[in-house]
C-alpha positions as CSV (number, residue, x, y, z in Angstrom):
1,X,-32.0,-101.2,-63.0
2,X,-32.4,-102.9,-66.8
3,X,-29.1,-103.5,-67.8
4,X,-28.7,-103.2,-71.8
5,X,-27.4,-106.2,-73.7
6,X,-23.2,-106.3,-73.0
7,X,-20.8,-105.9,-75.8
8,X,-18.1,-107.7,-75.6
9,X,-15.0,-106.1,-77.3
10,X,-11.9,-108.6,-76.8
11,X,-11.1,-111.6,-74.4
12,X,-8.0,-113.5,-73.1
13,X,-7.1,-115.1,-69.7
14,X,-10.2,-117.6,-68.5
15,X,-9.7,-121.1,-67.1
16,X,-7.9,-123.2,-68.9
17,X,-6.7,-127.0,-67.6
18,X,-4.1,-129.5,-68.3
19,X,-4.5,-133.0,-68.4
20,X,-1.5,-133.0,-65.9
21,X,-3.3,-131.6,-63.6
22,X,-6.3,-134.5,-63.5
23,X,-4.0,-136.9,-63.6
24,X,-2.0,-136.0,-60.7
25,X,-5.0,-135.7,-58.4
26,X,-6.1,-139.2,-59.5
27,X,-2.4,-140.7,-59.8
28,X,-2.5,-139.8,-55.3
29,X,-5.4,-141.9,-54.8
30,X,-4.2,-145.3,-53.5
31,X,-4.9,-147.8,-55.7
32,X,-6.5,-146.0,-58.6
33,X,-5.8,-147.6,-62.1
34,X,-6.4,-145.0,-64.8
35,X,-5.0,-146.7,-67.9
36,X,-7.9,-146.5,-70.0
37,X,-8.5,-142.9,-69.6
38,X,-5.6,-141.0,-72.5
39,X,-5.0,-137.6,-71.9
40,X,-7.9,-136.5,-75.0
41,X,-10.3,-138.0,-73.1
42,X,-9.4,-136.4,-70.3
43,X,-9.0,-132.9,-71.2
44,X,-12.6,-133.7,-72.9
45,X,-14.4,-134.4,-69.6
46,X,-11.9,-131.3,-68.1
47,X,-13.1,-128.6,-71.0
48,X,-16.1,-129.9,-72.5
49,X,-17.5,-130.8,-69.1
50,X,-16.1,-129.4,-66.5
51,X,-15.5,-126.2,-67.0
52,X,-19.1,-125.2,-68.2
53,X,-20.2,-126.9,-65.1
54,X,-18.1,-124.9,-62.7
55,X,-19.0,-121.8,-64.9
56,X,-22.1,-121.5,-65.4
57,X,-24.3,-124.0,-62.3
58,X,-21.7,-123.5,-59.7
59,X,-20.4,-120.1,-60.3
60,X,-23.9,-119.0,-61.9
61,X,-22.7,-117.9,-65.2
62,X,-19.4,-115.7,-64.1
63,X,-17.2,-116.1,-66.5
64,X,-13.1,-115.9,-65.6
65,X,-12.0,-114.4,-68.8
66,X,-10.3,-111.2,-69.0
67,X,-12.7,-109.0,-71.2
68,X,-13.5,-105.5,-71.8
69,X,-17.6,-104.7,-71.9
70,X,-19.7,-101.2,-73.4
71,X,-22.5,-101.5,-71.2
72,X,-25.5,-98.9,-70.8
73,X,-27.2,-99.1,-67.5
74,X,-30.1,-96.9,-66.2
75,X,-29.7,-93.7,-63.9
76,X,-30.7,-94.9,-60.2
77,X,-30.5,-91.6,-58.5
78,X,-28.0,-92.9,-56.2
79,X,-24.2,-92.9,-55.7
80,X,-23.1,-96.0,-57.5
81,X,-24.4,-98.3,-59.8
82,X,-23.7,-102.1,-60.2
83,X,-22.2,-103.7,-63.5
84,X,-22.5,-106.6,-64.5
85,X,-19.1,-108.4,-64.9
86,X,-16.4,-108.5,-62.1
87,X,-14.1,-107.9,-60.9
88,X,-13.7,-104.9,-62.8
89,X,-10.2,-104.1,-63.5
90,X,-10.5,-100.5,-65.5
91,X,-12.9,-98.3,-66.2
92,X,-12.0,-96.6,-69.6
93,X,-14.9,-94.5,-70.5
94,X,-18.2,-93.6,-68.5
95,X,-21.0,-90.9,-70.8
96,X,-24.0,-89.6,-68.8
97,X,-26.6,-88.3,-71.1
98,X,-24.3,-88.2,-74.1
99,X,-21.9,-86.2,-71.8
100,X,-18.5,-88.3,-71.4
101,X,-17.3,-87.7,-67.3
102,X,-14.0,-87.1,-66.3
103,X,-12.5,-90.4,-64.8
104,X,-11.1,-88.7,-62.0
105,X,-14.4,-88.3,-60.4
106,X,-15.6,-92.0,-61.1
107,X,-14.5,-94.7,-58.8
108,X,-14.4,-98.8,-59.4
109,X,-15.0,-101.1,-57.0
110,X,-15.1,-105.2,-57.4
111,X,-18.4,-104.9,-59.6
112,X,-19.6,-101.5,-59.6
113,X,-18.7,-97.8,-60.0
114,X,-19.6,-94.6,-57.6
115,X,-19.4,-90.8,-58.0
116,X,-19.7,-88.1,-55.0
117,X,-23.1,-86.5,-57.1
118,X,-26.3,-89.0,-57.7
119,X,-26.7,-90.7,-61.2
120,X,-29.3,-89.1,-62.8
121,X,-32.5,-91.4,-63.1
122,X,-32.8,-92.3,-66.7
123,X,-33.3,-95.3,-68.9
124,X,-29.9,-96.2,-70.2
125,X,-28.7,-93.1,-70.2
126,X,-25.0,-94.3,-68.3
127,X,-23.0,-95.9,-70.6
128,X,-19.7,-97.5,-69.1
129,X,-16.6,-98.9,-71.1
130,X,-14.9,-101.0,-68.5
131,X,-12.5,-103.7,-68.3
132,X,-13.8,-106.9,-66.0
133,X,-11.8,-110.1,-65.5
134,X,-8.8,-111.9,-64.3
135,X,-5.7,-111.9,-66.9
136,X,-5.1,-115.2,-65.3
137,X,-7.7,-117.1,-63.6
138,X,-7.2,-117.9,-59.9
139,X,-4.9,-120.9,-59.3
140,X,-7.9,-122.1,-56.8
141,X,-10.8,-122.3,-60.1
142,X,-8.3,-123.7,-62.0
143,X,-7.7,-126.5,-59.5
144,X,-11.6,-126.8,-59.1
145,X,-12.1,-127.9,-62.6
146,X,-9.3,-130.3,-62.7
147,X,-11.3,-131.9,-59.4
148,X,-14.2,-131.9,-61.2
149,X,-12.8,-134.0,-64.1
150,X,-11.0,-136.1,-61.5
151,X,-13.7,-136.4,-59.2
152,X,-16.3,-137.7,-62.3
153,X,-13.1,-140.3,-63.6
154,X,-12.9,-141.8,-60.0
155,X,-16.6,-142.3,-60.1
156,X,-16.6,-144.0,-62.9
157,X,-13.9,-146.0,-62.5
158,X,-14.9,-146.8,-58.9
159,X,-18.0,-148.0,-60.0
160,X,-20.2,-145.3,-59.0
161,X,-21.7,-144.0,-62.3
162,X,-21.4,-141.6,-65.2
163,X,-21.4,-138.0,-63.3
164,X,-21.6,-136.2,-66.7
165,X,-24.7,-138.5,-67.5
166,X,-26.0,-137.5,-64.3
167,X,-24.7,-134.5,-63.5
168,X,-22.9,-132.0,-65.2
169,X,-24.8,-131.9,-68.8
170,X,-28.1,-131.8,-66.6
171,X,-27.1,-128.5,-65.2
172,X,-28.0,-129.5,-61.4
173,X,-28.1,-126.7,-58.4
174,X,-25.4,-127.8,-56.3
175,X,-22.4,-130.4,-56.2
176,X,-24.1,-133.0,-54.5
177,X,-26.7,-133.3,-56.6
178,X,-24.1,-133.9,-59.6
179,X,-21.1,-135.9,-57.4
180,X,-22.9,-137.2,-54.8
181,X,-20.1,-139.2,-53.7
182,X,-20.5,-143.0,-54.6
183,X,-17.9,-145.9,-55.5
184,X,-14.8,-147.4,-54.2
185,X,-13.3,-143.6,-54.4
186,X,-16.2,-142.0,-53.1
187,X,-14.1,-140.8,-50.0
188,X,-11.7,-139.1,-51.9
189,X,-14.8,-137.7,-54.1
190,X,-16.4,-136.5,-50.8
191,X,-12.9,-134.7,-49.9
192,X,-12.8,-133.4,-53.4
193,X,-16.2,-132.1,-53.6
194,X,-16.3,-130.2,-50.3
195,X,-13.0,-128.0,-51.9
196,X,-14.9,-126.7,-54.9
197,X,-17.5,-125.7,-52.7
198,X,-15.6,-123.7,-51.2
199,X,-14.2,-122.3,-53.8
200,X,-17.3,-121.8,-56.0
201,X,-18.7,-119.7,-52.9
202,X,-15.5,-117.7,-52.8
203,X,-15.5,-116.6,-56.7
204,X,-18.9,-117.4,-57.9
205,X,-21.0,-116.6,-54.8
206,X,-22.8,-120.2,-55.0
207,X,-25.3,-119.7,-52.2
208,X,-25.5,-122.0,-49.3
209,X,-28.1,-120.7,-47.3
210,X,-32.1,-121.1,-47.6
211,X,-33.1,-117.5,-47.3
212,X,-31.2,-114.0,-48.6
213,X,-28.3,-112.7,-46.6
214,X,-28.8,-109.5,-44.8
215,X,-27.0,-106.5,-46.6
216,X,-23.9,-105.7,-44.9
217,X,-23.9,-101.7,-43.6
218,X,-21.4,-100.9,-46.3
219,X,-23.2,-102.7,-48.7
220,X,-26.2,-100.3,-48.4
221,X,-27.0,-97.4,-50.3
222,X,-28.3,-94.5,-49.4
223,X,-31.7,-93.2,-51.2
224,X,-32.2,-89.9,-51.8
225,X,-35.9,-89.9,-53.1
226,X,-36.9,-91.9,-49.4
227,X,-34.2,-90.4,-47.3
228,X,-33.4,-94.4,-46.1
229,X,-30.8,-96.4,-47.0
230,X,-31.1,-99.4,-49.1
């Protein structure tokens, strides 16, 4: 499937962090003397930093705003097709072949949409109006940013080096390539890091294995021109 260029139509929602929020994580380490670091220069490592890191290396470009995409996909020939933004909240408009469906036969699932009849194979000939996002992002990536932040902060005020020099602005593969934990914090670092992991696995799909995952049964679609599933 070539998926067509997205348009994005309007936005809201999306991660956004407080410098509250750093500072409290830091203020419950013992010992931890953060009087040079003012709340602009936090929310800089927390936006600027931060977030794009958690964005786009740990959650491999998926986006938390709340957005609604026109996006034309090609005909598979199967049951469902997969979109590219998720999870989708609404579909507002699907056209096959210039030939707008009727809703109540289209179905949305967390990044794709299904019909009882095939898609007709065809080069961008499904366009789908849908709306993908989270009004409010997930208290859990929102918390995983502000550790981020915190985490780089207690490195360098532990004495265990710039992380953004390192780390985030390089674009690195995983978290302990960028944080490997280092310092007189580096505990608390360590603690930290193994949270966003988890987190970035649960909303991004980070992977953590060497070789693909097996499809799931219900994962698999069935193939009409091979009579297998897929």
């Amino acid at each position: 499937m070539t998926d067509f260029p997205v348009e994005s139509l309007d936005s809201s929602g999306g991660i956004k962090v407080t410098a509250k929020q750093v500072t409290d994580l830091l203020q419950a380490v013992e010992d931890f003397d953060s009087t040079e670091w003012t709340n602009e220069s936090v929310l800089e490592v927390a936006n600027d930093y931060a977030l794009p890191y958690f964005e786009e290396v740990l959650c491999k470009g998926k986006h938390f705003d709340y957005e609604t995409y026109t996006e034309l996909l090609d005909g598979n020939g199967m049951f469902n097709l997969r979109l590219s933004h998720k999870p989708v909240q609404e579909i507002i408009s699907v056209t096959i072949a210039g030939e707008v469906q009727d809703l109540a036969n289209i179905f949305k699932y967390t990044n794709r949409i299904a019909r009882r009849v095939e898609f007709p194979i065809g080069m961008q000939n499904v366009e789908v109006v849908y709306k993908a996002g989270y009004e409010a992002a997930p208290q859990p990536c929102v918390m995983s940013v502000a550790m981020l932040a915190a985490m780089h902060i207690a490195r360098v005020v532990g004495g265990g080096g710039d992380a953004i020099a390192t780390g985030i602005t390089a674009g690195p593969i995983t978290l302990k390539e960028a944080f490997t934990p280092a310092g007189k914090y580096s505990a608390k670092i360590a603690s930290w890091q193994r949270q966003v992991s988890t987190v970035a696995r649960r909303y991004g799909g980070t992977k953590i294995l060497s070789k693909p995952r097996m499809k799931r049964d219900y994962e698999r679609q069935y193939d009409p021109r091979t009579d297998s599933y897929v």
